[in-house]
MIDOSE-1310 file (N, C-alpha, C; in nm, 2 decimals, decimal comma, always signed):
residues 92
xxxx	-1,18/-1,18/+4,08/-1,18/-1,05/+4,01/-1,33/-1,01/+4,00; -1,36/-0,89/+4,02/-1,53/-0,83/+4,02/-1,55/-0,85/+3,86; -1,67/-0,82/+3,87/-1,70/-0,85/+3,69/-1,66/-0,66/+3,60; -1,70/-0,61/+3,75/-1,66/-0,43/+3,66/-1,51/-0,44/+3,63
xxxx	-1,44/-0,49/+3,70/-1,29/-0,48/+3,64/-1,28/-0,56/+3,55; -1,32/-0,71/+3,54/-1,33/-0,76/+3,41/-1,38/-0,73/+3,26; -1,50/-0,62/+3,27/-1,55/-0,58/+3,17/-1,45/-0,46/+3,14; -1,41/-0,37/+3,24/-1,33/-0,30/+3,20/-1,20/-0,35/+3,10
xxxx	-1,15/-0,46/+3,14/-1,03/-0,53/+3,07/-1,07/-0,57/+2,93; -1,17/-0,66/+2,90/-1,22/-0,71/+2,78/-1,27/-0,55/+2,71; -1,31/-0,43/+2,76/-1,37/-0,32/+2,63/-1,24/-0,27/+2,64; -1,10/-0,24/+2,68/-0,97/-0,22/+2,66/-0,93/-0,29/+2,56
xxxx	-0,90/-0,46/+2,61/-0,85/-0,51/+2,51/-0,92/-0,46/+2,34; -1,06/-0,51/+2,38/-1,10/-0,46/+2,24/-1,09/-0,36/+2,18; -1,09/-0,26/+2,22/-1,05/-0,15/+2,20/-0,92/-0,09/+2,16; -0,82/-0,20/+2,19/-0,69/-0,20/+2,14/-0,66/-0,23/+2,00
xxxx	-0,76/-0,35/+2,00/-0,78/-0,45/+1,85/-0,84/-0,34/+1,74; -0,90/-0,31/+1,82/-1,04/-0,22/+1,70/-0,94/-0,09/+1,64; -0,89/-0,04/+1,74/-0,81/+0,10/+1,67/-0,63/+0,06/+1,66; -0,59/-0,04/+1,66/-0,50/-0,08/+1,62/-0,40/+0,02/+1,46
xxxx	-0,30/-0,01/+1,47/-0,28/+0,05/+1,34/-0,23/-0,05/+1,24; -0,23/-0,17/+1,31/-0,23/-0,28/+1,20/-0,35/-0,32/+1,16; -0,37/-0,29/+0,98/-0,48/-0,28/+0,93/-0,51/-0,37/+0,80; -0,60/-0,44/+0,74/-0,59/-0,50/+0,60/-0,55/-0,46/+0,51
xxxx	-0,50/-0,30/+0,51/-0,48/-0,20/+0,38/-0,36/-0,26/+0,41; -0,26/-0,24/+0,51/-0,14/-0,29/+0,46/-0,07/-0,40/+0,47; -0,17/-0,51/+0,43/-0,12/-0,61/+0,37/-0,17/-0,67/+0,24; -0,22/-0,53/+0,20/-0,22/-0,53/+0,03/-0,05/-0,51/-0,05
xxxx	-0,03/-0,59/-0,15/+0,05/-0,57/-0,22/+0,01/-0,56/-0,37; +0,12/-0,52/-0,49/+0,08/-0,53/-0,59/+0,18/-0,55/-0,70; +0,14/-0,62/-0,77/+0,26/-0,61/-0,86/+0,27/-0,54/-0,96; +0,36/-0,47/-0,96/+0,36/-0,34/-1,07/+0,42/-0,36/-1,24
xxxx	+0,41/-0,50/-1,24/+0,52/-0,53/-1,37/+0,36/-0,61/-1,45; +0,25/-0,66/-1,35/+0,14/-0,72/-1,42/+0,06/-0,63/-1,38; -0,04/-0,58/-1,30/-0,11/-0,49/-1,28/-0,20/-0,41/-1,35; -0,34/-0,39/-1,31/-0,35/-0,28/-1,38/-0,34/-0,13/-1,28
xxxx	-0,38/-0,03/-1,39/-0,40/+0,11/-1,32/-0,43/+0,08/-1,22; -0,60/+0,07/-1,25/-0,72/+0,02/-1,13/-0,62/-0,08/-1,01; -0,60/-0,20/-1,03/-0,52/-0,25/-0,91/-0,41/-0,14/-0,84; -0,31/-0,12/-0,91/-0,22/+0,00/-0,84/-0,30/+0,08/-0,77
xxxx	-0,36/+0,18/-0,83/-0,46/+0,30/-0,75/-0,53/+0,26/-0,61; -0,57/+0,10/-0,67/-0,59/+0,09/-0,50/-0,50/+0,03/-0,44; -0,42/-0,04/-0,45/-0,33/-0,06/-0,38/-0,22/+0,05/-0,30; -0,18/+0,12/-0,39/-0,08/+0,21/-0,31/-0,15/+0,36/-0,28
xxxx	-0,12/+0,36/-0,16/-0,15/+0,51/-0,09/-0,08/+0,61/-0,15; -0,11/+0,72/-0,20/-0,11/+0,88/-0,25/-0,07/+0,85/-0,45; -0,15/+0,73/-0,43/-0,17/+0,68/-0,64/-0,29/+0,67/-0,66; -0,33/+0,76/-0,70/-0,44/+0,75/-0,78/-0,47/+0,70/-0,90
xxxx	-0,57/+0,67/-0,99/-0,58/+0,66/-1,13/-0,44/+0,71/-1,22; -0,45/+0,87/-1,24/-0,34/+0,92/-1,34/-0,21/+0,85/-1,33; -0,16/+0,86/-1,17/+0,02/+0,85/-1,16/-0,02/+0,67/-1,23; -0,13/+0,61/-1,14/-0,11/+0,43/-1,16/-0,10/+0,43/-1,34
xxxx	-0,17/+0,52/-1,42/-0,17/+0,49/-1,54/-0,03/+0,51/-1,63; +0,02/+0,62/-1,53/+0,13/+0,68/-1,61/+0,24/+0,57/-1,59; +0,20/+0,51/-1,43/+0,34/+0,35/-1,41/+0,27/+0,25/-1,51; +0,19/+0,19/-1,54/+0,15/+0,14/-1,66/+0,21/+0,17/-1,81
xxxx	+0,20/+0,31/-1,85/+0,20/+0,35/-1,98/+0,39/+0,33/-1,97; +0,45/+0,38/-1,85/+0,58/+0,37/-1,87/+0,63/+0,20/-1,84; +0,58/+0,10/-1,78/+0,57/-0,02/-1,76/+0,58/-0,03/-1,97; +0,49/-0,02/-2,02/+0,48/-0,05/-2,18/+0,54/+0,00/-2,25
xxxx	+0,62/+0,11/-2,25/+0,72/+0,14/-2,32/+0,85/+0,13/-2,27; +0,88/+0,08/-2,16/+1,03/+0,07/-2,12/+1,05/-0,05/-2,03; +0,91/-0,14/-2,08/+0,96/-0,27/-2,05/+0,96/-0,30/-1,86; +0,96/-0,42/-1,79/+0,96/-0,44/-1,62/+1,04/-0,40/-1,58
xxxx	+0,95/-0,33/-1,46/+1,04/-0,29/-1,35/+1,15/-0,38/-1,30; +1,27/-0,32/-1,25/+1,37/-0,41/-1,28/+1,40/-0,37/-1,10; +1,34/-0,31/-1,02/+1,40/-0,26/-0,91/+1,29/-0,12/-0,89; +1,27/-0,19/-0,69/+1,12/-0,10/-0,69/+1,17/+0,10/-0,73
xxxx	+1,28/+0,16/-0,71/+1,35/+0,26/-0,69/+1,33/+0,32/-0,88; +1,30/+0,22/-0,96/+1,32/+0,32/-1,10/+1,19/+0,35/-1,13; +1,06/+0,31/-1,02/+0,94/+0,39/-1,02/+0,97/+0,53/-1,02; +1,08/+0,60/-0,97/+1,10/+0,72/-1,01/+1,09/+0,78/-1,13
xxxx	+1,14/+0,71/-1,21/+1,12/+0,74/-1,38/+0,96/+0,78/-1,43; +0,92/+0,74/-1,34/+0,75/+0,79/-1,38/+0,71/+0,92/-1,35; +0,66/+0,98/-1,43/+0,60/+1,12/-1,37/+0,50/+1,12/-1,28; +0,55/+1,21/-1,16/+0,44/+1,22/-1,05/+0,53/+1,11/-0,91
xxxx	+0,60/+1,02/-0,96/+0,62/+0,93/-0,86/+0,76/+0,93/-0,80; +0,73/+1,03/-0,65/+0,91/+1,05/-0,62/+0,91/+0,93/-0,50; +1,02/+0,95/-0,41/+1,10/+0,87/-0,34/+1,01/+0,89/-0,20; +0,92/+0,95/-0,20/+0,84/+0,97/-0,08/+0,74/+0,88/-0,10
xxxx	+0,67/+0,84/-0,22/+0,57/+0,77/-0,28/+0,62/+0,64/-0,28; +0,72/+0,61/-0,29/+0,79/+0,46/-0,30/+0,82/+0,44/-0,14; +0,86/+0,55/-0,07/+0,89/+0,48/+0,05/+0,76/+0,45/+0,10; +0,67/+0,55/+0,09/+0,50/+0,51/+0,20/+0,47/+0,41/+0,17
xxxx	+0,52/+0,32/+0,00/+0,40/+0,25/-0,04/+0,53/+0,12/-0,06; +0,69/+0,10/+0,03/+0,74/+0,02/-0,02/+0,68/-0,14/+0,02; +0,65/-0,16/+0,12/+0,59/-0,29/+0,14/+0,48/-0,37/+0,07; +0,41/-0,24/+0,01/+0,32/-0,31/-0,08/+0,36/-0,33/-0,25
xxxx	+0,49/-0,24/-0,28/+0,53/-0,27/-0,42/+0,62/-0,38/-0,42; +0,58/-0,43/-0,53/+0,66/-0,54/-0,59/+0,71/-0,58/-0,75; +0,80/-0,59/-0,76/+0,85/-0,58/-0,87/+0,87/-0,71/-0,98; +0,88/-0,77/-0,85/+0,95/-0,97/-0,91/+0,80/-1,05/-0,88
């Protein structure tokens, strides 16, 4: 094999690696029953500070999540938000 076609092969491969879409973000998880704001916010994608505070503040008054789906009870936090971010919530 010429070395131009081998270089070609190795900046492909790498190139495959490098823009991949498997990424460290998502193999962040978090637990939403211990957690704080700050951890949630960065853990789940389209949570910022407020909603992570508001799953907090509703976490303390109604007690653990019992099932990732009654994050809906939160304000701000619908079924689109749970789906983007289901692999990284955890409840147990």
């Amino acid at each position: 094999m010429q070395i131009r076609t081998r270089v070609r092969i190795v900046a492909f491969i790498g190139g495959c690696l490098f823009f991949s879409p498997v990424s460290a973000e998502e193999a962040v998880s978090v637990k939403v029953n211990t957690a704080s704001a700050e951890e949630i916010a960065t853990a789940l994608v389209g949570v910022g500070l407020t909603k992570a505070q508001a799953i907090v503040e509703y976490r303390e008054a109604n007690g653990a999540f019992q099932d990732l789906y009654e994050l809906e009870n939160v304000k701000g936090i619908g079924t689109r938000t749970i789906d983007r971010n289901e692999s990284r919530i955890r409840v147990k």
